[in-house]
C-alpha positions as CSV (number, residue, x, y, z in Angstrom):
1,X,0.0,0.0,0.0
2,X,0.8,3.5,-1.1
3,X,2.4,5.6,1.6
4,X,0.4,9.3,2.2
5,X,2.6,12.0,0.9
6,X,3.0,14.9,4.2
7,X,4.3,17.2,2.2
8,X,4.7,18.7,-1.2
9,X,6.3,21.3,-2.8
10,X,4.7,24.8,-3.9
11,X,6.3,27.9,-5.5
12,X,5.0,31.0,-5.2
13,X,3.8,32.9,-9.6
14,X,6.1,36.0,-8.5
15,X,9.2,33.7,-8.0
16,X,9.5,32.7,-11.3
17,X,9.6,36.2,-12.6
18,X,7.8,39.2,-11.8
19,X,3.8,39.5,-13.9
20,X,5.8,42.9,-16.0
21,X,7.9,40.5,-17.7
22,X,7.0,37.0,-17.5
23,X,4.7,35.4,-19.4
24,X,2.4,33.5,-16.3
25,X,1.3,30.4,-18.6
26,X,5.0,30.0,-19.1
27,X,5.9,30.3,-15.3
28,X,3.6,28.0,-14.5
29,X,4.4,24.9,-17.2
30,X,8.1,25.8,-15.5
31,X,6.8,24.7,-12.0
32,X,4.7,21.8,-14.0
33,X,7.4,20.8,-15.7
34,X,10.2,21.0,-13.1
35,X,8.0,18.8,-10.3
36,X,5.9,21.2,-8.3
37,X,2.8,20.6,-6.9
38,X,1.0,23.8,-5.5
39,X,1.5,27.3,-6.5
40,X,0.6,30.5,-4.3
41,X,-0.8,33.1,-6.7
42,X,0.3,36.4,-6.7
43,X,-2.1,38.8,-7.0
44,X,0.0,41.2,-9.4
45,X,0.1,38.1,-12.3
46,X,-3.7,38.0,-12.0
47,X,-4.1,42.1,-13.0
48,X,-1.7,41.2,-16.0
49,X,-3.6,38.4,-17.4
50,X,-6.2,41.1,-17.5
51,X,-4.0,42.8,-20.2
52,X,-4.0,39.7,-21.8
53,X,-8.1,40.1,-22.5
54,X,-9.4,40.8,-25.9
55,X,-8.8,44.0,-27.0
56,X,-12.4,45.4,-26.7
57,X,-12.1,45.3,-22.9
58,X,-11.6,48.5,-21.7
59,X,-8.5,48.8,-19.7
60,X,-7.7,52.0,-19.3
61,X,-8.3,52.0,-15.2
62,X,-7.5,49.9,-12.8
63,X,-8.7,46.1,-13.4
64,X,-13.0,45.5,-13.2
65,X,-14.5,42.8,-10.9
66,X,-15.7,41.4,-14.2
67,X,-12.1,41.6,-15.5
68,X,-10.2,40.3,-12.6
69,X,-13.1,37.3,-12.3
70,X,-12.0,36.6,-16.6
71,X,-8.3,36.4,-15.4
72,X,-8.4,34.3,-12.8
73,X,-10.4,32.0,-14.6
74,X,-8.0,31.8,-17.3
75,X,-5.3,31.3,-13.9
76,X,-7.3,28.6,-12.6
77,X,-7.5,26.5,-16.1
78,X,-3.8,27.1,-17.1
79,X,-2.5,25.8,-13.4
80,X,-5.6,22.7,-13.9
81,X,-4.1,22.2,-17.4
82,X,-0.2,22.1,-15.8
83,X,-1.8,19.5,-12.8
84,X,-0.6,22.6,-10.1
85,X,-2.9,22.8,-7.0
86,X,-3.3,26.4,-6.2
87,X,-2.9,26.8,-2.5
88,X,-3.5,30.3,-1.7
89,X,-4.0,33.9,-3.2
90,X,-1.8,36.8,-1.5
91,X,-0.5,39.4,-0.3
92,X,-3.7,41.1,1.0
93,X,-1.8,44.3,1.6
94,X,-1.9,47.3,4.0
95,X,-5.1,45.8,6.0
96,X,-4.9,46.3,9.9
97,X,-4.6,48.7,12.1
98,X,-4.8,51.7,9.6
99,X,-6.2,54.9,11.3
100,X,-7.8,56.1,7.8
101,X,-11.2,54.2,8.3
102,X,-12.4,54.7,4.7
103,X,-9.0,53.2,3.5
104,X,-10.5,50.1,6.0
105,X,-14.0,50.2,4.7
106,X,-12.6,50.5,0.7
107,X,-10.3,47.4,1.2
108,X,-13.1,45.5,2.8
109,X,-15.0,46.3,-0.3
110,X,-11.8,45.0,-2.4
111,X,-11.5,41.9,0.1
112,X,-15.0,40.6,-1.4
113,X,-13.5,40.9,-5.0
114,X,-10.7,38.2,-3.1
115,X,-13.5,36.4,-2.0
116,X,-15.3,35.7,-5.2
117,X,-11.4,35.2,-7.0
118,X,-10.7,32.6,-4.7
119,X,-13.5,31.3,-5.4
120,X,-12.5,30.5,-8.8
121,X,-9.2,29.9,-8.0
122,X,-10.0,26.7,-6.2
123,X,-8.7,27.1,-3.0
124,X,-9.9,28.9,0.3
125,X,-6.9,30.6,1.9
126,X,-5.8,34.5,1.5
127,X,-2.7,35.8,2.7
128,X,-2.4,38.4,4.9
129,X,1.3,40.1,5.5
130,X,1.5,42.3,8.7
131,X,1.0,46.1,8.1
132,X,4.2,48.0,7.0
133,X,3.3,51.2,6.3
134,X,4.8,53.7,7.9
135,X,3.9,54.5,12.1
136,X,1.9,57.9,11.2
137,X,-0.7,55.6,9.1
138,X,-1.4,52.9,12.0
139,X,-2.8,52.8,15.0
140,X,-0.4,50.2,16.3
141,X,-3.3,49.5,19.0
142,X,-3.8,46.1,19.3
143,X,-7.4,45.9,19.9
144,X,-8.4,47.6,16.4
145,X,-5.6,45.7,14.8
146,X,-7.7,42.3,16.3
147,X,-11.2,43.9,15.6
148,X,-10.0,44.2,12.2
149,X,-9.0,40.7,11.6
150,X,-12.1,39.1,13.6
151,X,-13.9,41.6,10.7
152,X,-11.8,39.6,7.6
153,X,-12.4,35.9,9.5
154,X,-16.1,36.0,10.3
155,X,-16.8,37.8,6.8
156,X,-14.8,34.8,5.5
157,X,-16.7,32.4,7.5
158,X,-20.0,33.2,5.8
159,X,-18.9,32.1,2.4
160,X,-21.0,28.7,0.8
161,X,-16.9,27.9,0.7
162,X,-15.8,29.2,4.0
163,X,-12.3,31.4,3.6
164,X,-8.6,31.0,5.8
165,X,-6.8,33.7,6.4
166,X,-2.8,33.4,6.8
167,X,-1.1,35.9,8.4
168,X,2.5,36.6,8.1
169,X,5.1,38.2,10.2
170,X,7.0,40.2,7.9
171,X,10.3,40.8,9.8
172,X,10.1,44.5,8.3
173,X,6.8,45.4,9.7
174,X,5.7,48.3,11.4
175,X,4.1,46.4,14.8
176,X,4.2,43.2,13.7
177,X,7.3,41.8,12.9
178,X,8.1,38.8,15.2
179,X,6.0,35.3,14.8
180,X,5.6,35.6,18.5
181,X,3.4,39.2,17.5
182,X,1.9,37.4,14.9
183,X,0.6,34.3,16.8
184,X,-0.7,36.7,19.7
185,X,-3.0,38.2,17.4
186,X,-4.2,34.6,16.2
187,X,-4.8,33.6,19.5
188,X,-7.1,37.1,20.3
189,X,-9.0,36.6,17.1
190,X,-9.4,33.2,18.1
191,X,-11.7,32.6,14.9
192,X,-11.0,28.3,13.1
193,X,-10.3,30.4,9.8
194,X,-7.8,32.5,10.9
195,X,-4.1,31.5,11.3
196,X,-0.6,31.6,10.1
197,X,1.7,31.3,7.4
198,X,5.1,30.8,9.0
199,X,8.3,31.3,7.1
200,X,11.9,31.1,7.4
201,X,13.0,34.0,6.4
202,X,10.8,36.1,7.7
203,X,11.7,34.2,11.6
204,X,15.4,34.4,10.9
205,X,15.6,37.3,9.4
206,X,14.3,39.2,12.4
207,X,16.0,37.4,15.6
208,X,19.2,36.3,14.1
209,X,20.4,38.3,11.1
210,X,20.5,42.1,10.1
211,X,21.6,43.1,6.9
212,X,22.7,46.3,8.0
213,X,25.2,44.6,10.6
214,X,28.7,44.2,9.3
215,X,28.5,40.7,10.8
216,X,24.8,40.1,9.3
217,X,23.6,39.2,12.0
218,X,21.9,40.7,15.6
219,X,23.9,40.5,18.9
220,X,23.8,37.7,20.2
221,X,22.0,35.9,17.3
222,X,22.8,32.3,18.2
223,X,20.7,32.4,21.9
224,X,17.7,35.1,20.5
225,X,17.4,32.3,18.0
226,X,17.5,29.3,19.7
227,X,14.7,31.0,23.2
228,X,12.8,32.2,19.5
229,X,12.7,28.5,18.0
230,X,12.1,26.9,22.1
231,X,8.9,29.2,22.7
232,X,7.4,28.5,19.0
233,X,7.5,24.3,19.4
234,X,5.9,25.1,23.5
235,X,3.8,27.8,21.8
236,X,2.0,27.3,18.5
237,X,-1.1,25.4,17.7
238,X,-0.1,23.6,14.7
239,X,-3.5,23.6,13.3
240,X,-3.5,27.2,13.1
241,X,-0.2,26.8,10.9
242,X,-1.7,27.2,7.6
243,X,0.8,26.2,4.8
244,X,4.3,27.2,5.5
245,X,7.6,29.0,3.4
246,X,10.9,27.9,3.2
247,X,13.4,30.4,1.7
248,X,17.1,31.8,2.6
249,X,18.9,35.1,1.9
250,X,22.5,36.3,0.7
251,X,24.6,37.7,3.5
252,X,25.0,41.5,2.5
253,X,28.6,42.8,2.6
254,X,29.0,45.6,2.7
255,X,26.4,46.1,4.5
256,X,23.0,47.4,3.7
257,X,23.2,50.8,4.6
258,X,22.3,53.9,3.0
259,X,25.2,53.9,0.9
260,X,24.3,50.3,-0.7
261,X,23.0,49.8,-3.9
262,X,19.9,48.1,-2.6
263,X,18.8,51.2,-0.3
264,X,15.4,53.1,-0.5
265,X,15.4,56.2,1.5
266,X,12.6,55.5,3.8
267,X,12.6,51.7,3.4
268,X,13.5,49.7,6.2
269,X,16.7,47.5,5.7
270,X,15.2,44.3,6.2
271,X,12.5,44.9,3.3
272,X,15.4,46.6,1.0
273,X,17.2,42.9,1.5
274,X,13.9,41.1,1.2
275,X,13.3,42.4,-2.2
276,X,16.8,42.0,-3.5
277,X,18.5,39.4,-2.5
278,X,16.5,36.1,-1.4
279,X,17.3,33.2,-2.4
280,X,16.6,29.0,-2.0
281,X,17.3,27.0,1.0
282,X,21.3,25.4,0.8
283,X,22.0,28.2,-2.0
284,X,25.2,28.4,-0.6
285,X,26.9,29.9,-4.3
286,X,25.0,32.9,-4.0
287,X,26.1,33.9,-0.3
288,X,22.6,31.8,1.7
289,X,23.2,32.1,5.2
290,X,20.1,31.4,7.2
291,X,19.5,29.1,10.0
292,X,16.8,28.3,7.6
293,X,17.1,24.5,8.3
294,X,17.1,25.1,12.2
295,X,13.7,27.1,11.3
296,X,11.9,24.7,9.1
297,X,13.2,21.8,12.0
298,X,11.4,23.2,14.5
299,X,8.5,23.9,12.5
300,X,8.0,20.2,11.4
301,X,10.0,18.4,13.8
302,X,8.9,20.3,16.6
303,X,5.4,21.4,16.1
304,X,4.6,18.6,13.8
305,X,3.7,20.7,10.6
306,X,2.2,18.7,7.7
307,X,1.6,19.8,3.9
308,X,2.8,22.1,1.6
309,X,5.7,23.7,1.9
310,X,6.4,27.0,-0.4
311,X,10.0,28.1,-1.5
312,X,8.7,31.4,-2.2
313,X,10.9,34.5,-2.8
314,X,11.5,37.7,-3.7
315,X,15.0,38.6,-5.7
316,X,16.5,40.9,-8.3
317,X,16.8,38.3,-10.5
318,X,12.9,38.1,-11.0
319,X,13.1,41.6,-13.2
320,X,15.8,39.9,-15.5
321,X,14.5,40.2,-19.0
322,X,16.4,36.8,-19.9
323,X,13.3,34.0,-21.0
324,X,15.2,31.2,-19.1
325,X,14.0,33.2,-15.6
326,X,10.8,31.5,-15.2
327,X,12.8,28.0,-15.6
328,X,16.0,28.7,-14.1
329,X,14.0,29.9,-11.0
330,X,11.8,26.3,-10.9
331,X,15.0,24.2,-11.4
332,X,17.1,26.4,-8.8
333,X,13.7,25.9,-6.4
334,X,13.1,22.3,-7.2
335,X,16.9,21.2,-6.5
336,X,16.4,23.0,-3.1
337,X,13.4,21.2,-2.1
338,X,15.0,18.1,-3.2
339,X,18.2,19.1,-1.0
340,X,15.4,19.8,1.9
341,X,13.3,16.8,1.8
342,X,16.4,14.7,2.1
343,X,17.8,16.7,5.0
344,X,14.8,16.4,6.6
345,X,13.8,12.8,5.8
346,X,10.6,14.2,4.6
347,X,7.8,11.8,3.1
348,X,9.8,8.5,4.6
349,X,7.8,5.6,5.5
């Protein structure tokens, strides 16, 4: 008898090349093609299939409900067509905790747009990244930042195909940026639909490294990590763990200040490093430096996480205008989760 597979791979449409100039039929027969099994949608491919609609659409605004419901459609037969299970649509951007209300009330209108997307889409999770817009737009109080979530989770609930929410730490954002932050909100929404994504880079990133250190990392990295990593296996509820990201970063030297060529004034290191310069688990060649391994141990080992697991990332090489992107990025993402499974012993009887 056939032993159940626990987990299988997923790859996120944006990391094989960014919607401006990647074809997302071609990105996704990459994934296909190089043994993927889930793919995270990004919601940026889906309003550039809409410039793929016949030319009598009018397209001179932003995307329609009516044009947005045509391109994921065309999404949902393309990954059907490629045998990829779509896991998730993200990043539901800029959400809680804003102090402009109407902003709140106009992305609760947008959120039912999500709704009837991923309805289409085939799958019932959104994504939701912690806030990272700057302090004078958020309230950084914690009960409006819960009211607002218990808003997205019981509006979610109601659906004929009740809706997950996963939210993310980003280890850039503006209140939230720890998974111990993260899963505290969880735990005060305290709705079934409403959990986490958790994700390497995003946990290492903020306790151990910092790109703008000349070392890359925080003081004392080894023991923040290490109390982090203790407290999430005696801590988290792995049933509120949603799906979960394995990815790594390049060590920045020099470092990332605001001399560097990856600096925004006004962006906060972390995200400047995020953008640039992820890359795959055991990516060694290309300067990977992460405890990422450590991460994803406690995560399944320790908490006991089954199911897909996402090498999703963000890079500079995603913009490259080179065709082989979209393939070079599944092959480079595949070999790591190959690398991974073995360390790991993943999927053994």
């Amino acid at each position: 008898m056939a032993s159940t597979i626990k987990y299988q791979p997923a790859i996120a449409s944006m990391s094989l090349g960014r919607a401006w100039v990647h074809d997302f039929e071609k990105k996704i027969k990459a994934a296909s093609t190089s043994g993927f099994k889930g793919i995270e949608i990004f919601y940026e491919d889906l309003e550039y299939l809409v410039k793929d609609l016949p030319p009598s659409t009018d397209q001179s605004g932003p995307p329609t409900r009516s044009q947005l419901m045509a391109a994921a459609t065309k999404a949902r037969r393309i990954c059907d067509g490629n045998s990829l299970t779509i896991i998730g649509l993200q990043p539901f951007l800029f959400y809680e905790g804003l102090k402009d209300r109407q902003q709140h009330d106009r992305l609760i209108e947008k959120l039912h747009v999500w709704f009837d997307i991923v309805d289409i889409l085939g799958t019932d999770i959104i994504q939701i990244p912690s806030n990272f817009l700057p302090k004078d737009q958020l309230t950084g109080d914690m009960a409006t930042i819960v009211a607002d979530m218990v808003e997205v989770a019981d509006l979610g609930s109601k659906r004929t195909r009740p809706i997950r929410f996963a939210y993310e730490n980003l280890c850039w954002g503006t209140f939230v940026d720890t998974w111990e932050a993260a899963w505290d909100i969880v735990q005060k929404v305290d709705r079934p639909n409403f959990g986490m994504c958790l994700d390497t880079f995003n946990i290492a990133g903020r306790v151990w490294a910092d790109p703008a250190s000349p070392t890359g990392m925080v003081e004392a990295a080894e023991a923040a990590l290490t109390a982090s990593l203790d407290r999430l296996v005696k801590t988290i509820d792995v049933n509120k763990v949603f799906y979960i990201q394995v990815v790594d970063a390049e060590r920045i030297d020099p470092p990332l200040d605001d001399k560097h060529p990856y600096h925004v004034d006004g962006q906060p290191s972390r995200m400047s490093w995020s953008r640039n310069a992820r890359c795959f688990i055991y990516e060694t060649e290309r300067n990977a430096y992460l405890p990422v391994e450590r991460v994803a141990r406690a995560i399944i080992e320790g908490l006991g996480y089954q199911g897909y697991v996402s090498m999703e990332l963000f890079s500079r090489t995603l913009s490259e205008s080179e065709q082989s992107v979209p393939e070079s990025h599944a092959q480079r993402g595949i070999e790591a989760w190959k690398k991974f499974e073995q360390a790991l012993n993943l999927n053994q009887d």
